[in-house]
mmCIF file of the N, C-alpha and C atoms, coordinates in Angstrom:
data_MODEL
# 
_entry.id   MODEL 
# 
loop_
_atom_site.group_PDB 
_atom_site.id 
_atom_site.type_symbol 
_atom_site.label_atom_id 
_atom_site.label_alt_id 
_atom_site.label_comp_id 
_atom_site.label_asym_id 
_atom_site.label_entity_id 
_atom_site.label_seq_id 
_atom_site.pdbx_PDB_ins_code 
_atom_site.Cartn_x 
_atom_site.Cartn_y 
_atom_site.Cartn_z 
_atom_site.occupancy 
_atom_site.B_iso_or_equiv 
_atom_site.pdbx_formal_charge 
_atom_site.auth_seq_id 
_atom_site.auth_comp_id 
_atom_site.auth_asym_id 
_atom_site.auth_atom_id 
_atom_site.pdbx_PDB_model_num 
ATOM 1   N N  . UNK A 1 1  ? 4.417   8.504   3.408   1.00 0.00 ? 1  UNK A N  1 
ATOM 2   C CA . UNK A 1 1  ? 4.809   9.504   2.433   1.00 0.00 ? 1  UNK A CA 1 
ATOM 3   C C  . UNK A 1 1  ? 6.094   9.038   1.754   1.00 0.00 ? 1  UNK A C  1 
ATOM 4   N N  . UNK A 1 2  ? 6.002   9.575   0.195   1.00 0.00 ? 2  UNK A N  1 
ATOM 5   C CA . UNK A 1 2  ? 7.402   8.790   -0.514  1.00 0.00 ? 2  UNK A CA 1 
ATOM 6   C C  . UNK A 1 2  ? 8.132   9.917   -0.092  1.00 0.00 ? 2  UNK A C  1 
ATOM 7   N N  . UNK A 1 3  ? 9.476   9.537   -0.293  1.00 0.00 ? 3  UNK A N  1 
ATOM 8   C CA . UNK A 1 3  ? 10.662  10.570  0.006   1.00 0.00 ? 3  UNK A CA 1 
ATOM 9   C C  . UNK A 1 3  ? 11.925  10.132  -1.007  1.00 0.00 ? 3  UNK A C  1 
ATOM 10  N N  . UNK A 1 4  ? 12.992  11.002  -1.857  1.00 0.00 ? 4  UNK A N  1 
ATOM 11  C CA . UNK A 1 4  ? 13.445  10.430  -1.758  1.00 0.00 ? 4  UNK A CA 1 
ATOM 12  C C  . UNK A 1 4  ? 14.592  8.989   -1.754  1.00 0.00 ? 4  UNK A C  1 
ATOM 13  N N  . UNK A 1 5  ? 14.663  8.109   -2.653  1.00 0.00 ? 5  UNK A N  1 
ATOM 14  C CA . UNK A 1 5  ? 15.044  6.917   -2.540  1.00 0.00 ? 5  UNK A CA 1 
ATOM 15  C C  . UNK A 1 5  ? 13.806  5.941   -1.852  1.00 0.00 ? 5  UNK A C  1 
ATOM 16  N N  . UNK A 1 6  ? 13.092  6.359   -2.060  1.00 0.00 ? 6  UNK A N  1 
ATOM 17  C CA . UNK A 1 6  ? 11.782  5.594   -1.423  1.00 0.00 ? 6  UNK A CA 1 
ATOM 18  C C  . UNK A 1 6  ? 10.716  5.697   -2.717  1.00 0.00 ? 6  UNK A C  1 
ATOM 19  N N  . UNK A 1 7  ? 11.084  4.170   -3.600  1.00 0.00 ? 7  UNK A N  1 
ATOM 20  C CA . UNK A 1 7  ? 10.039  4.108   -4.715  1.00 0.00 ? 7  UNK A CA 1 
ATOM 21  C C  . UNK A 1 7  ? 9.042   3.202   -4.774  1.00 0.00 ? 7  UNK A C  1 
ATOM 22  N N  . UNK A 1 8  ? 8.495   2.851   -6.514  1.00 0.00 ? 8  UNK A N  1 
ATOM 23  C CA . UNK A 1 8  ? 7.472   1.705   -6.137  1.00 0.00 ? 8  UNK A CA 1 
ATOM 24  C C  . UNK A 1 8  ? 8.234   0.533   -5.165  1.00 0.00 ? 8  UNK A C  1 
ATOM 25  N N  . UNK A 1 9  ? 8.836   -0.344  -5.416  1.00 0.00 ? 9  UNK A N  1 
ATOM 26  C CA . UNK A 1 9  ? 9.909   -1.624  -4.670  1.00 0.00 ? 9  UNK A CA 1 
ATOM 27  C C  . UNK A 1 9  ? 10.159  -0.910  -2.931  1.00 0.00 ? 9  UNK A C  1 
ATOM 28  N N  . UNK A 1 10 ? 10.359  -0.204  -2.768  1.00 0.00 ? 10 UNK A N  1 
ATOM 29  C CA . UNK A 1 10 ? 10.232  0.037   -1.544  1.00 0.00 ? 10 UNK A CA 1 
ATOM 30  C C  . UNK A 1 10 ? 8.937   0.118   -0.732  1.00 0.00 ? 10 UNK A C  1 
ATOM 31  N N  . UNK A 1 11 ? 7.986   1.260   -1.508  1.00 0.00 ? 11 UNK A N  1 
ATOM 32  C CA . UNK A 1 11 ? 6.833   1.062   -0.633  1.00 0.00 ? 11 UNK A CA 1 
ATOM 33  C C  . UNK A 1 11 ? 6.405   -0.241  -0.453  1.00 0.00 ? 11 UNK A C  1 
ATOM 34  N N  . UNK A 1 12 ? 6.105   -0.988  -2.095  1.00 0.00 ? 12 UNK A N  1 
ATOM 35  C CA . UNK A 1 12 ? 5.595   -2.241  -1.907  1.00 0.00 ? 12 UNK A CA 1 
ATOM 36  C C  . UNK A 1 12 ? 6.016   -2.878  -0.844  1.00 0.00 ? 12 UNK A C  1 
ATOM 37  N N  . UNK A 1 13 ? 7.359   -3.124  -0.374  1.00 0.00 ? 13 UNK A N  1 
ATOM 38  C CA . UNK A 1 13 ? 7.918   -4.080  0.272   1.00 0.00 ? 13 UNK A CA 1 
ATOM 39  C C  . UNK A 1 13 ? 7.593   -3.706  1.592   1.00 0.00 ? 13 UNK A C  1 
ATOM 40  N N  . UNK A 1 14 ? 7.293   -1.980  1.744   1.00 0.00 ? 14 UNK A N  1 
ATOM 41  C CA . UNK A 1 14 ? 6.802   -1.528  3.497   1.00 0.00 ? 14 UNK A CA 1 
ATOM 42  C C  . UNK A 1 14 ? 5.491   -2.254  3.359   1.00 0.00 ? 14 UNK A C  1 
ATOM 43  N N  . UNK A 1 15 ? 4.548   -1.988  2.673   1.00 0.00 ? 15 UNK A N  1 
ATOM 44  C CA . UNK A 1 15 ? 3.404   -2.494  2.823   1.00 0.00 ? 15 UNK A CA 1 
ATOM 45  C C  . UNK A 1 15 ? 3.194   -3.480  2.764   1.00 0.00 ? 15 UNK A C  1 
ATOM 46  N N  . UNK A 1 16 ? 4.054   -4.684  1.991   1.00 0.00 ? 16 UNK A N  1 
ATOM 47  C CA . UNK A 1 16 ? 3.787   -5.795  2.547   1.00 0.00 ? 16 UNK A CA 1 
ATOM 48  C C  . UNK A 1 16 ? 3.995   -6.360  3.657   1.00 0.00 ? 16 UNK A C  1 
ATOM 49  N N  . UNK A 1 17 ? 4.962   -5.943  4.161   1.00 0.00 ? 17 UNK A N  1 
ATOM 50  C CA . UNK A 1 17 ? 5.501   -6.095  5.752   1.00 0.00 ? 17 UNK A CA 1 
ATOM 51  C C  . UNK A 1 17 ? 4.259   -6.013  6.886   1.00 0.00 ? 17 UNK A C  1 
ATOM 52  N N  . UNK A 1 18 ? 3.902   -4.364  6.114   1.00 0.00 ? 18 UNK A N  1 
ATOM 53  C CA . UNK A 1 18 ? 2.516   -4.117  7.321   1.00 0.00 ? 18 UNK A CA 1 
ATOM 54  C C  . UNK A 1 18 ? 1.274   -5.012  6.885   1.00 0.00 ? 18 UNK A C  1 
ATOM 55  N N  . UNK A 1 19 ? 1.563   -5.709  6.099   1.00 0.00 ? 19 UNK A N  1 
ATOM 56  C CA . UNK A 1 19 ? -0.088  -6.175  5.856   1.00 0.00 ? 19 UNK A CA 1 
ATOM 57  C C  . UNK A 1 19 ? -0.176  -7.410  6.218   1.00 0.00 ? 19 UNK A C  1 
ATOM 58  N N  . UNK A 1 20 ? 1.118   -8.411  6.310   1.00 0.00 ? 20 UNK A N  1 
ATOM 59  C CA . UNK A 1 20 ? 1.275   -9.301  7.142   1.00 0.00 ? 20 UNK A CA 1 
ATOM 60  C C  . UNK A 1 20 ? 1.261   -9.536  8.466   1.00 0.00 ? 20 UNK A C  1 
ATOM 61  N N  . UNK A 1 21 ? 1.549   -8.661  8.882   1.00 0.00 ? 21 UNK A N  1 
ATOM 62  C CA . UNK A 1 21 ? 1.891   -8.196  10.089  1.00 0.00 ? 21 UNK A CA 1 
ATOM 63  C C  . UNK A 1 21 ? 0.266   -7.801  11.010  1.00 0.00 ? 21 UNK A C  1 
ATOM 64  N N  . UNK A 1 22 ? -0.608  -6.921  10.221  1.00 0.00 ? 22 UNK A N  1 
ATOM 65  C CA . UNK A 1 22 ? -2.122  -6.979  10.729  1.00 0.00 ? 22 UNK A CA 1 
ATOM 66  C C  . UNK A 1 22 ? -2.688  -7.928  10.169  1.00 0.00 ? 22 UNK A C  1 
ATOM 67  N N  . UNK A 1 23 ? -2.408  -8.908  9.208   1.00 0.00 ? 23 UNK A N  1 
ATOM 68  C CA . UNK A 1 23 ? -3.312  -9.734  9.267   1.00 0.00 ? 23 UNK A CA 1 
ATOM 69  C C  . UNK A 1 23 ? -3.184  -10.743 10.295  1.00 0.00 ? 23 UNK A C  1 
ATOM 70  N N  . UNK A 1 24 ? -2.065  -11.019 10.519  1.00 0.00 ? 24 UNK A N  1 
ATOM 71  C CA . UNK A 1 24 ? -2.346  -11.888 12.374  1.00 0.00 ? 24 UNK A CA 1 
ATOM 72  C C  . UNK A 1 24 ? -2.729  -11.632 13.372  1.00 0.00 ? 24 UNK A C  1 
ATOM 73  N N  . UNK A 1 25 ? -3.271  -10.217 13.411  1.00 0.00 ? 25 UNK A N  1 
ATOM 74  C CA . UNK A 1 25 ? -3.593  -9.284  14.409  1.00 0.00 ? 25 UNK A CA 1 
ATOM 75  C C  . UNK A 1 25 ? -5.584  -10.247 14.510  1.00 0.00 ? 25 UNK A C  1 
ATOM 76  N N  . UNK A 1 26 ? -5.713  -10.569 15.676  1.00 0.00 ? 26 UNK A N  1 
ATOM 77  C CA . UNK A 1 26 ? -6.963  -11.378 15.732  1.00 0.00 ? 26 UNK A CA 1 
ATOM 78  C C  . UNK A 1 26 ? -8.208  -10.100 15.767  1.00 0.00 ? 26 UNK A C  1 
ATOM 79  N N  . UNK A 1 27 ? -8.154  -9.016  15.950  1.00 0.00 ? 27 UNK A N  1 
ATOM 80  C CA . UNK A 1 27 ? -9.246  -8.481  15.698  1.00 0.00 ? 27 UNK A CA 1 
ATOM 81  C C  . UNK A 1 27 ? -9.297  -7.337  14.909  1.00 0.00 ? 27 UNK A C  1 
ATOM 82  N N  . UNK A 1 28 ? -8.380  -7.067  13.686  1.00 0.00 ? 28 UNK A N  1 
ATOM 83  C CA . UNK A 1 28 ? -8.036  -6.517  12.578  1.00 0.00 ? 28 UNK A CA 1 
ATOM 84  C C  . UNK A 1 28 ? -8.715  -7.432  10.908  1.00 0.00 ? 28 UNK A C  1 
ATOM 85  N N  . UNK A 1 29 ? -9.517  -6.557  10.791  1.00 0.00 ? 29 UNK A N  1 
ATOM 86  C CA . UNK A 1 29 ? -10.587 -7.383  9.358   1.00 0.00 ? 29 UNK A CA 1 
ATOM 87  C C  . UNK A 1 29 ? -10.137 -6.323  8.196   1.00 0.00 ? 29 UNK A C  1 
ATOM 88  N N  . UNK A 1 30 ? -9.869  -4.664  8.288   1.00 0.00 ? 30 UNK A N  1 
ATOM 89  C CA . UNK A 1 30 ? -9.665  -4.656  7.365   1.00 0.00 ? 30 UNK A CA 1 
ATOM 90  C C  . UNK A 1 30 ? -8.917  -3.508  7.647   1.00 0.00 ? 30 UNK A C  1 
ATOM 91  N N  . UNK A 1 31 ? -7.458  -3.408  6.454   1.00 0.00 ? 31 UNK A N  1 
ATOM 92  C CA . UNK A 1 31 ? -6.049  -2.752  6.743   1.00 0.00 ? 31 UNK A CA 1 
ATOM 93  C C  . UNK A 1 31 ? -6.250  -1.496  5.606   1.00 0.00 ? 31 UNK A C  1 
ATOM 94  N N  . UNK A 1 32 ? -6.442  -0.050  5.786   1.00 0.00 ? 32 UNK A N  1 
ATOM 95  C CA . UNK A 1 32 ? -6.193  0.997   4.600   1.00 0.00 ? 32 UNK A CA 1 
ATOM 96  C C  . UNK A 1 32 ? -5.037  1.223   4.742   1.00 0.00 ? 32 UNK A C  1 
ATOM 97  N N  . UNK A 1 33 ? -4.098  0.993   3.643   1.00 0.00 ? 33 UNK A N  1 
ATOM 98  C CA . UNK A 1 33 ? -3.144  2.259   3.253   1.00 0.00 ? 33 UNK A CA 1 
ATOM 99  C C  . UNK A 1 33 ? -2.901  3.162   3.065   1.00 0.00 ? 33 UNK A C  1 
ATOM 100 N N  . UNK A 1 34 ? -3.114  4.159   3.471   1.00 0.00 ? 34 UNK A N  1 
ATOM 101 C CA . UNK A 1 34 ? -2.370  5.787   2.454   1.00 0.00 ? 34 UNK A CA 1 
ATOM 102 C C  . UNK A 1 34 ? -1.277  6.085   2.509   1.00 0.00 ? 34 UNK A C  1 
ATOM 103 N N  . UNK A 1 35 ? -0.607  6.314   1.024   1.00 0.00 ? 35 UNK A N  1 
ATOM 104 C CA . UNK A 1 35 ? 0.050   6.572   0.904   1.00 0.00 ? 35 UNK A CA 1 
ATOM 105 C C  . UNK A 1 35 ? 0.473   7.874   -0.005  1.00 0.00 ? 35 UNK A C  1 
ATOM 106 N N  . UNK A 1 36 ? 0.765   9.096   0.523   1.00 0.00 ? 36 UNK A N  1 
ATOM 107 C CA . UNK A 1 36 ? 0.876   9.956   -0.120  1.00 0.00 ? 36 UNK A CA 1 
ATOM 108 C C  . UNK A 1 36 ? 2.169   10.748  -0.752  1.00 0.00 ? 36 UNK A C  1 
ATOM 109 N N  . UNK A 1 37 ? 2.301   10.426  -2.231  1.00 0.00 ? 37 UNK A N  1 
ATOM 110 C CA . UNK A 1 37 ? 3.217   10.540  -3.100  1.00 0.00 ? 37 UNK A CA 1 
ATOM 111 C C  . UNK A 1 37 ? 3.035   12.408  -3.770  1.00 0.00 ? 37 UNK A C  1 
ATOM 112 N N  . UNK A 1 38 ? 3.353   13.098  -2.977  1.00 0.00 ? 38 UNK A N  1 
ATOM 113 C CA . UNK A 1 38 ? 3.373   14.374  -3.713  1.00 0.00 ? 38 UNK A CA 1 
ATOM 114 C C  . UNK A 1 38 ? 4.002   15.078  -4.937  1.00 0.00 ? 38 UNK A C  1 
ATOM 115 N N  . UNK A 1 39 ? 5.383   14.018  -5.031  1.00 0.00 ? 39 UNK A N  1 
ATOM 116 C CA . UNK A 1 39 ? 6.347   14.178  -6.089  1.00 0.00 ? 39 UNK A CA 1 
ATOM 117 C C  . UNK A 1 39 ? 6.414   13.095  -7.237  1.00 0.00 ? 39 UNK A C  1 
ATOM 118 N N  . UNK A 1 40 ? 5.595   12.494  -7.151  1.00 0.00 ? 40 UNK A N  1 
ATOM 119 C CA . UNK A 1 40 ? 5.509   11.158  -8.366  1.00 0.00 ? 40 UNK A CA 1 
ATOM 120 C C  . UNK A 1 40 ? 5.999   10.494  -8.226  1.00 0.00 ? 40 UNK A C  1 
ATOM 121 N N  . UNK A 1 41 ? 6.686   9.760   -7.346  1.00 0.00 ? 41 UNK A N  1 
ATOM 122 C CA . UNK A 1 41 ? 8.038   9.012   -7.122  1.00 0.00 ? 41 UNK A CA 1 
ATOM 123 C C  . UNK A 1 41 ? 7.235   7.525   -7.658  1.00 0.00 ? 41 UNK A C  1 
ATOM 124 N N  . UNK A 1 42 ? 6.395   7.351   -7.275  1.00 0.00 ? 42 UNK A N  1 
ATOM 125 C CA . UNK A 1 42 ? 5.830   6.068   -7.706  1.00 0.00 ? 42 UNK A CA 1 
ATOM 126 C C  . UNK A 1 42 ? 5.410   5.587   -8.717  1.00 0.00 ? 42 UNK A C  1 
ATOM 127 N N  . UNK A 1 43 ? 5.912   5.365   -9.932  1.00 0.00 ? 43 UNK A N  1 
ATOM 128 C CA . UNK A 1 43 ? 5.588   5.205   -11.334 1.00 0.00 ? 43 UNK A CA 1 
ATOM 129 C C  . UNK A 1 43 ? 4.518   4.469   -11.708 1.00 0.00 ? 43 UNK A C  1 
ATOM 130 N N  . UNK A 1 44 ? 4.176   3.566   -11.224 1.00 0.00 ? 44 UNK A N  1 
ATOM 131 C CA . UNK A 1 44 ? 3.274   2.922   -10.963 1.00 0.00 ? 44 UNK A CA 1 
ATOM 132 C C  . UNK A 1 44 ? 1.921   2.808   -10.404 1.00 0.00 ? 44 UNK A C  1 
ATOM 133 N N  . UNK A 1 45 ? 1.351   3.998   -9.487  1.00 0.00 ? 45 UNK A N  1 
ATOM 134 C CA . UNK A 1 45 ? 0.987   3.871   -8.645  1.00 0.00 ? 45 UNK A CA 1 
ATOM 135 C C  . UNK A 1 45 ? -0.478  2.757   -8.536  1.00 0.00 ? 45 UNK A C  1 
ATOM 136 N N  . UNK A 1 46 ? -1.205  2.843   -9.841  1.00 0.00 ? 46 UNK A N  1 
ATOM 137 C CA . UNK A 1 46 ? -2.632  2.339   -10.075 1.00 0.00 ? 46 UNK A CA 1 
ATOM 138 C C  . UNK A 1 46 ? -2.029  0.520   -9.956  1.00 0.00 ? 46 UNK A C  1 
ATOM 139 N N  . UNK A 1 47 ? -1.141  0.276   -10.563 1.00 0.00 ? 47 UNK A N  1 
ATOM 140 C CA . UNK A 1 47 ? -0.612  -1.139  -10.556 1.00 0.00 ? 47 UNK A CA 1 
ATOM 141 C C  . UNK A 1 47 ? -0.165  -1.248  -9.121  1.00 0.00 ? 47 UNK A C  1 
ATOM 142 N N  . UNK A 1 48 ? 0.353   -0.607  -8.271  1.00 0.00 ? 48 UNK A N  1 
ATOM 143 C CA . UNK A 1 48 ? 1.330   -1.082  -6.847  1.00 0.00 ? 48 UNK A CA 1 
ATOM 144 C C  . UNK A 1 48 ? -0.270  -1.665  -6.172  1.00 0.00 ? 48 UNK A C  1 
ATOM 145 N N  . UNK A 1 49 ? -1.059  -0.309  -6.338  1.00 0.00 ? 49 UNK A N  1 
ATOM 146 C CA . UNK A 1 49 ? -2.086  -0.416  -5.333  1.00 0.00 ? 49 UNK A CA 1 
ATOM 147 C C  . UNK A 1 49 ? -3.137  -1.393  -5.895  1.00 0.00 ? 49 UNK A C  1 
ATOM 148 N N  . UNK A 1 50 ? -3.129  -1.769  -6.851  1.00 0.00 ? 50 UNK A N  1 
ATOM 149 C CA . UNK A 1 50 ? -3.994  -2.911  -7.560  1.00 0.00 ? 50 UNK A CA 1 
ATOM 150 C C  . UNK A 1 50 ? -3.105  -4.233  -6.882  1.00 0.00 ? 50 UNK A C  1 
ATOM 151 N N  . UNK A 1 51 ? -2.385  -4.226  -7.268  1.00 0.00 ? 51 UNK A N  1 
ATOM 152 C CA . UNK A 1 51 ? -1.456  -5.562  -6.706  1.00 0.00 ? 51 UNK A CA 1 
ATOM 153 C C  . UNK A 1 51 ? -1.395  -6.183  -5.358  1.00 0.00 ? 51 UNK A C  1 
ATOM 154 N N  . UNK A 1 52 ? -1.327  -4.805  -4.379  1.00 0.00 ? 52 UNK A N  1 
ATOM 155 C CA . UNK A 1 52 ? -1.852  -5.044  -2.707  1.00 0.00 ? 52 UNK A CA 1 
ATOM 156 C C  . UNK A 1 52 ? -3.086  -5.085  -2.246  1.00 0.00 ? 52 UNK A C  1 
ATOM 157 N N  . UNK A 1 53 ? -4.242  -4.536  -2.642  1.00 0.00 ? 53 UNK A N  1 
ATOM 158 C CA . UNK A 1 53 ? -5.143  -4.302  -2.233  1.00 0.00 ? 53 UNK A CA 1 
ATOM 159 C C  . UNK A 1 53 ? -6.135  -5.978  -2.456  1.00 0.00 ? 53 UNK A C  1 
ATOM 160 N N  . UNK A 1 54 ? -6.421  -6.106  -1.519  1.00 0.00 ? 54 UNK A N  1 
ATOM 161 C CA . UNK A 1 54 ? -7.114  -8.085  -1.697  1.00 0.00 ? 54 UNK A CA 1 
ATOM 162 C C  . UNK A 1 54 ? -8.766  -7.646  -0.552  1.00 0.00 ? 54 UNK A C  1 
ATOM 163 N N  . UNK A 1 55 ? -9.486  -8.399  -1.147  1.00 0.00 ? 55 UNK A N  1 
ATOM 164 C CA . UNK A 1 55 ? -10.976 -8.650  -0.540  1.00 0.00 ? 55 UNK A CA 1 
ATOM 165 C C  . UNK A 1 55 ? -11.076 -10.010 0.048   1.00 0.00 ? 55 UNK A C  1 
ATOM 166 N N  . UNK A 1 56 ? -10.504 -10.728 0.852   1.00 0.00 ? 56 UNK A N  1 
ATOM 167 C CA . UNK A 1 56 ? -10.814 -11.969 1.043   1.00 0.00 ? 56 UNK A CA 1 
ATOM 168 C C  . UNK A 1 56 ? -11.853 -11.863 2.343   1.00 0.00 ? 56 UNK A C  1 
ATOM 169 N N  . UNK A 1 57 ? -12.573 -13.327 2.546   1.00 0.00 ? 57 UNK A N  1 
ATOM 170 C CA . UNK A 1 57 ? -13.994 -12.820 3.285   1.00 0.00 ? 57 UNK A CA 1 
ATOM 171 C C  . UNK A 1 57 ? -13.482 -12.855 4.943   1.00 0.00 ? 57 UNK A C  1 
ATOM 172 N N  . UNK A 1 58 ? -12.000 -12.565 5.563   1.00 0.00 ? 58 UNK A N  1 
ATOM 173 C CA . UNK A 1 58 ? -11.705 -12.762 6.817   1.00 0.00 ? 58 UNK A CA 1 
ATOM 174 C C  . UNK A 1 58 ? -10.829 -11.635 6.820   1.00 0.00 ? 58 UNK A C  1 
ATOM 175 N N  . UNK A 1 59 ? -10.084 -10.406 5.544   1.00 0.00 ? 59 UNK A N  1 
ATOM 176 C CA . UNK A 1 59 ? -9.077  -9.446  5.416   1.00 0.00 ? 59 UNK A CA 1 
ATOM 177 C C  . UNK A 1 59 ? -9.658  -8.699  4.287   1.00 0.00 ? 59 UNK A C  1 
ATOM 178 N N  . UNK A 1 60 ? -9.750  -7.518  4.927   1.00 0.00 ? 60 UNK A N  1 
ATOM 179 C CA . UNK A 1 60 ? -9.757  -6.669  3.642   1.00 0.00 ? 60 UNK A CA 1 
ATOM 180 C C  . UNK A 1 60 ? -8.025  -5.663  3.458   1.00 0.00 ? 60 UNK A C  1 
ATOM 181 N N  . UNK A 1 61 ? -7.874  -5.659  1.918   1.00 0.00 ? 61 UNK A N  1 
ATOM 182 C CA . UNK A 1 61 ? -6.856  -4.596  2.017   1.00 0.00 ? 61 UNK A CA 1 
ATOM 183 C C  . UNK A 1 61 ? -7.127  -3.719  0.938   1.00 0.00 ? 61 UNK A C  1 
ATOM 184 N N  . UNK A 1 62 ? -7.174  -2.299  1.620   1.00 0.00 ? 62 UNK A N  1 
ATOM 185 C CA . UNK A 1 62 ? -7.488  -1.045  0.519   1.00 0.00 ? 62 UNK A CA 1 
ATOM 186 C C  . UNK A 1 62 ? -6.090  -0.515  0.563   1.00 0.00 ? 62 UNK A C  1 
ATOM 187 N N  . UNK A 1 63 ? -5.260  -0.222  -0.566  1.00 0.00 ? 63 UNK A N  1 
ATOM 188 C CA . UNK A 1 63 ? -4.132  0.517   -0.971  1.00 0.00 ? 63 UNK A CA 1 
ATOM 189 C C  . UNK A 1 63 ? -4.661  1.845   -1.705  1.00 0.00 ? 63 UNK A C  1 
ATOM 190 N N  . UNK A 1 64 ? -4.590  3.416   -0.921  1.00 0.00 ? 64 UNK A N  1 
ATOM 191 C CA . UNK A 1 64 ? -4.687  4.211   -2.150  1.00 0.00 ? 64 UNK A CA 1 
ATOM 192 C C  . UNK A 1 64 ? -3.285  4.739   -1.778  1.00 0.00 ? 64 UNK A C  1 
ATOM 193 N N  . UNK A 1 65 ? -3.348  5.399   -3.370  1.00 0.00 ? 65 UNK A N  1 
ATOM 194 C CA . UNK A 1 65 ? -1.854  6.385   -3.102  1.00 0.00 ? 65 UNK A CA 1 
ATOM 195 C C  . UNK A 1 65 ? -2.618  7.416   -4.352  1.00 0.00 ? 65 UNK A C  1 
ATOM 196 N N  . UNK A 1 66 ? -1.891  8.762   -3.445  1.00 0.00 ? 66 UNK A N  1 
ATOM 197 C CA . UNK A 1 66 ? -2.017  10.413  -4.299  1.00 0.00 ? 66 UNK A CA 1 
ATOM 198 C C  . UNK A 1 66 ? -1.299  10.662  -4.031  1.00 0.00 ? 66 UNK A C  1 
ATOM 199 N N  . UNK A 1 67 ? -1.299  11.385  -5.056  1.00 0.00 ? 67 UNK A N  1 
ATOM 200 C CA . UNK A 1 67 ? -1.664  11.576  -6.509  1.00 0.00 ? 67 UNK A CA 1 
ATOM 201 C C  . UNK A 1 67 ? -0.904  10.415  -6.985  1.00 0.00 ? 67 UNK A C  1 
ATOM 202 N N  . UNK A 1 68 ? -1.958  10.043  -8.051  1.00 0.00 ? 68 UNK A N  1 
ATOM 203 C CA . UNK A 1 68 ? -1.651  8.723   -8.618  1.00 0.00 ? 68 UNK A CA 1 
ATOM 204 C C  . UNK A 1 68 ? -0.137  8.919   -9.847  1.00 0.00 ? 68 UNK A C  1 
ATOM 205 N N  . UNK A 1 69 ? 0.936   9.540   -9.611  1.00 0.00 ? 69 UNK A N  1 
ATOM 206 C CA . UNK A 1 69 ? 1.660   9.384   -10.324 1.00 0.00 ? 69 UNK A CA 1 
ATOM 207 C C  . UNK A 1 69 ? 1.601   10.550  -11.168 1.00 0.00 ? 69 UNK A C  1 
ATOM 208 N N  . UNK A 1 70 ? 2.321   11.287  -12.115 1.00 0.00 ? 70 UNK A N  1 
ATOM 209 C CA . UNK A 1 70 ? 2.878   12.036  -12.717 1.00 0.00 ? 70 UNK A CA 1 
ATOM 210 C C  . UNK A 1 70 ? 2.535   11.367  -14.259 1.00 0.00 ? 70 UNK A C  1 
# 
C-alpha cells in the first residue's frame, strides 16, 4: 500500500528489490504484485507496472496497482 512519501521511485525500487530477490528463490516461477494505491500517489501507475511486469519462459512477473492513478 502507498502511503505518504511513498511514490512511483519508491515503489519501483521496493519491487525491484522483491523481484530479485524471488527470482533466486529455486522453486518460485511466477511473482504477483499488488499494489494498492487508494490516494493516487502513483502517477504513473500503467507505465510502473508495464515496466516491471516481464514473461520470461523460467519467471513470470505480474505488477497490478489500484486504482490505476487519479
Amino acid at each position: 500500500m502507498t502511503r505518504k512519501g511513498l511514490k512511483d521511485k519508491g515503489v519501483g525500487d521496493q519491487l525491484t528489490e522483491d523481484i530479485a530477490r524471488y527470482r533466486r528463490h529455486p522453486e518460485c516461477k511466477t511473482l504477483v504484485c499488488f499494489v494498492y494505491d487508494p490516494d493516487g500517489r502513483i502517477s504513473n501507475a500503467h507505465g510502473l507496472a508495464s515496466d516491471l511486469s516481464k514473461n520470461a519462459d523460467d519467471f513470470q512477473v505480474i505488477v497490478i496497482i489500484v486504482p490505476k492513478g487519479i
